[in-house]
C-alpha positions in Angstrom: -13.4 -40.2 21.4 -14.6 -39.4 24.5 -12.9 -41.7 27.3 -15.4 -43.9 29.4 -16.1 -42.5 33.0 -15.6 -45.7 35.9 -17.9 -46.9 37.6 -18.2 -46.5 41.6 -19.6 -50.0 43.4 -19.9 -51.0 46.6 -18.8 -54.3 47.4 -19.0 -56.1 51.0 -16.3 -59.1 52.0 -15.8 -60.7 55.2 -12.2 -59.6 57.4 -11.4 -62.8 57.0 -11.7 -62.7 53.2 -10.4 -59.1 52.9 -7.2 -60.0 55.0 -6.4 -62.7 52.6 -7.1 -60.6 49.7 -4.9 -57.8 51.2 -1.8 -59.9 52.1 -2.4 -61.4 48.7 -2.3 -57.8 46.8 0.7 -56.3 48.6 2.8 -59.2 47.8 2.1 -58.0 44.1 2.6 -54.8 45.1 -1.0 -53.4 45.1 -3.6 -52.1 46.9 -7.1 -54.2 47.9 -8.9 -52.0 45.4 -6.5 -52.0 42.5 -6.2 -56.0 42.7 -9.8 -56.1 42.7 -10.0 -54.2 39.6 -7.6 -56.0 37.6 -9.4 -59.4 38.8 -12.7 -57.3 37.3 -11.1 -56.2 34.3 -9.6 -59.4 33.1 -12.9 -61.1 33.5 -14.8 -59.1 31.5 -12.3 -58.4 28.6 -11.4 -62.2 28.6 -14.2 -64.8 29.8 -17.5 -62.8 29.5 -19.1 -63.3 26.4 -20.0 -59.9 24.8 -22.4 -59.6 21.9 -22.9 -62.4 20.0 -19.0 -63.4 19.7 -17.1 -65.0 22.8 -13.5 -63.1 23.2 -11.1 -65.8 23.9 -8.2 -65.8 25.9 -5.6 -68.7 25.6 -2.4 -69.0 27.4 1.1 -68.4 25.3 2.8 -71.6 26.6 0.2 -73.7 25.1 0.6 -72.2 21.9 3.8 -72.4 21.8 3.5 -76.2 22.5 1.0 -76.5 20.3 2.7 -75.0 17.2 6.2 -76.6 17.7 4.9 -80.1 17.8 2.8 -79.5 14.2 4.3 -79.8 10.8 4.5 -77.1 7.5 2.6 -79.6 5.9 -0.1 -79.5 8.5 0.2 -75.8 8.9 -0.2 -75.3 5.4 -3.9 -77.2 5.2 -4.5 -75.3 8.7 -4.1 -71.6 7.5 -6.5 -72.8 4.5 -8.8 -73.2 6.6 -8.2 -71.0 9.0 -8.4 -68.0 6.2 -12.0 -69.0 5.1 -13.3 -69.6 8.3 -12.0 -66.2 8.8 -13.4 -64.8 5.7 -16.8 -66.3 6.6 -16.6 -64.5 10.0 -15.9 -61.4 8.9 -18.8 -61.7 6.2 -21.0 -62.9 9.1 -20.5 -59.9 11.6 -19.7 -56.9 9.1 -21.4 -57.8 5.9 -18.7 -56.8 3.1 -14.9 -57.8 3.5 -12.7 -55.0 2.9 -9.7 -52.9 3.8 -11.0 -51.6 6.9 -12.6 -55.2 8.5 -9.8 -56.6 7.2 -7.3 -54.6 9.0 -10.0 -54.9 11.7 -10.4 -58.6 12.4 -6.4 -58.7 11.8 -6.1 -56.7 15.4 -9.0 -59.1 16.8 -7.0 -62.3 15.8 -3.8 -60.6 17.2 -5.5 -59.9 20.9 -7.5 -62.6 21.3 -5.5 -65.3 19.3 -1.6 -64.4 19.7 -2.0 -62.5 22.9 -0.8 -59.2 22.1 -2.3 -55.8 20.7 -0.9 -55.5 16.7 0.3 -52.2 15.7 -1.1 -50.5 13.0 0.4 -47.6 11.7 -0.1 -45.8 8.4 1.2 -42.6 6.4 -0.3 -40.4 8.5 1.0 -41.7 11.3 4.6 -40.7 10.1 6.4 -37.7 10.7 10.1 -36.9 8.7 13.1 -36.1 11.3 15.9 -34.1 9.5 18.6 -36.6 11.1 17.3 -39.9 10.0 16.3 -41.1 6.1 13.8 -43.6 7.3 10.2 -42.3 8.6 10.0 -42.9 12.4 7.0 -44.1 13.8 5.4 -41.6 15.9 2.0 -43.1 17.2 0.5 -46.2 18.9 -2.1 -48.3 17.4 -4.7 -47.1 15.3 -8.5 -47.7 16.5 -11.6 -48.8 14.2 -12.6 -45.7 14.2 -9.4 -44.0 12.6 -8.7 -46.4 10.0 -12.2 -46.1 8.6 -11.3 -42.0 8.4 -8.0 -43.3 6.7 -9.6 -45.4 4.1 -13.0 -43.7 3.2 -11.6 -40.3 2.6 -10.1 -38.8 -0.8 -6.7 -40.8 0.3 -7.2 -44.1 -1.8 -3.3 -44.2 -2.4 -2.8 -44.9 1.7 -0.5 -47.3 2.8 -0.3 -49.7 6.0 1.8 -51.1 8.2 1.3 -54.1 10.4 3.4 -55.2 13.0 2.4 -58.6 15.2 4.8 -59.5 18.0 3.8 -62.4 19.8 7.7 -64.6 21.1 5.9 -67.6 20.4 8.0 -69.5 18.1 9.3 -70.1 14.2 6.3 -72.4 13.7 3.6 -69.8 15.1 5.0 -67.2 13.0 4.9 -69.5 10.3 1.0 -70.5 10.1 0.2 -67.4 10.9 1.5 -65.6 7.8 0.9 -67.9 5.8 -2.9 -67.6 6.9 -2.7 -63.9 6.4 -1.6 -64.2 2.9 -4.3 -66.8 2.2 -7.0 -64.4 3.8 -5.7 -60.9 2.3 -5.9 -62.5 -1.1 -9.7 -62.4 -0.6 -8.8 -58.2 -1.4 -6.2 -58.9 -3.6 -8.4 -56.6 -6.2 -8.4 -53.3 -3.8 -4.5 -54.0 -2.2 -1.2 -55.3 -3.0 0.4 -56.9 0.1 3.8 -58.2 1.4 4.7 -59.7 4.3 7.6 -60.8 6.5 8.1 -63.3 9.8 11.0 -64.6 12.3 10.9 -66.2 15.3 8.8 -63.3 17.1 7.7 -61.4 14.6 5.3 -60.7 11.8 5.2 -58.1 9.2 2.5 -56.8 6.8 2.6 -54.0 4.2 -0.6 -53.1 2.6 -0.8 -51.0 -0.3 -4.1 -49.6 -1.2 -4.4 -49.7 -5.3 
């Protein structure tokens, strides 16, 4: 996929205003212009609405708050919840819930929800090294566009697997595989699934059948 060209503006701010925003951008170790662009960028990805779905950003210490002060119990009726709403939004945007929106709103929940990109990473995405017995992961993460290619081809037998890092806590980790397993047993006719957590981490390993 081609890579999207930047676009050049002009913008116009008072030396008053540009001396502030200098001294402010060289303490971070930046120029005027990159600053700017960063301020730019995490508007647009994070407090724009685009489309018809607003892309929320929310800040890791108050998750992590959040989650340690909420029971299993709680966290149990949550992820209920939580799955069907999730079901219903990916029935609402896409049309049909399958493999590929599946793995698709799994990497929209991690961004926007846990604050971190998830890495998805199938058999193809593995090479064999002569001095280790384990595969080695060899790629980043997977776009939309890839793991359609992965799952509509002749390869039915493909395997995936998802890794979610997120350092937010036991309890985080907790609700949110447990919401996982409640939403991927929506497709528990096309996939078998397992899944792991700790403290930072979640697991998922999708088989298709």
């Amino acid at each position: 996929m081609p890579k999207e060209k930047d676009k050049v503006i002009t913008l116009r701010i008072s030396e008053t205003d540009f001396r502030i925003v200098d001294n402010f951008a060289k303490d971070r170790g930046l120029s005027v212009s990159a600053y700017i662009t960063s301020v730019i960028k995490s508007q647009t990805e994070y407090f724009i609405p685009l489309s018809s779905t607003e892309k929320v950003s929310i800040p890791k210490e108050a998750l992590n708050s959040l989650f340690s002060f909420t029971s299993h119990n709680n966290l149990d009726e949550l992820s209920d919840q939580w799955a069907l709403e999730l079901k219903h939004v990916v029935q609402l945007i896409w049309g049909d819930l399958n493999l590929q929106t599946t793995l698709d709103v799994i990497a929209k929940v991690s961004k926007y929800l846990l604050g971190t990109d998830a890495r998805i990473i199938s058999n193809s995405n593995f090479t064999k090294d002569s001095r280790y017995k384990e595969r080695r992961e060899m790629s980043t993460i997977l776009n939309h566009s890839d793991i359609i290619r992965g799952t509509n081809g002749s390869n039915t037998s493909d395997a995936f697997w998802i890794v979610i890092r997120h350092n937010l806590g036991a309890n985080c980790s907790y609700f949110w595989n447990k919401m996982f397993i409640q939403f991927l047993g929506y497709i528990h006719d096309s996939v078998d699934f397992v899944t792991q957590y700790d403290d930072t981490t979640i697991s998922i390993k999708i088989k298709v059948k």
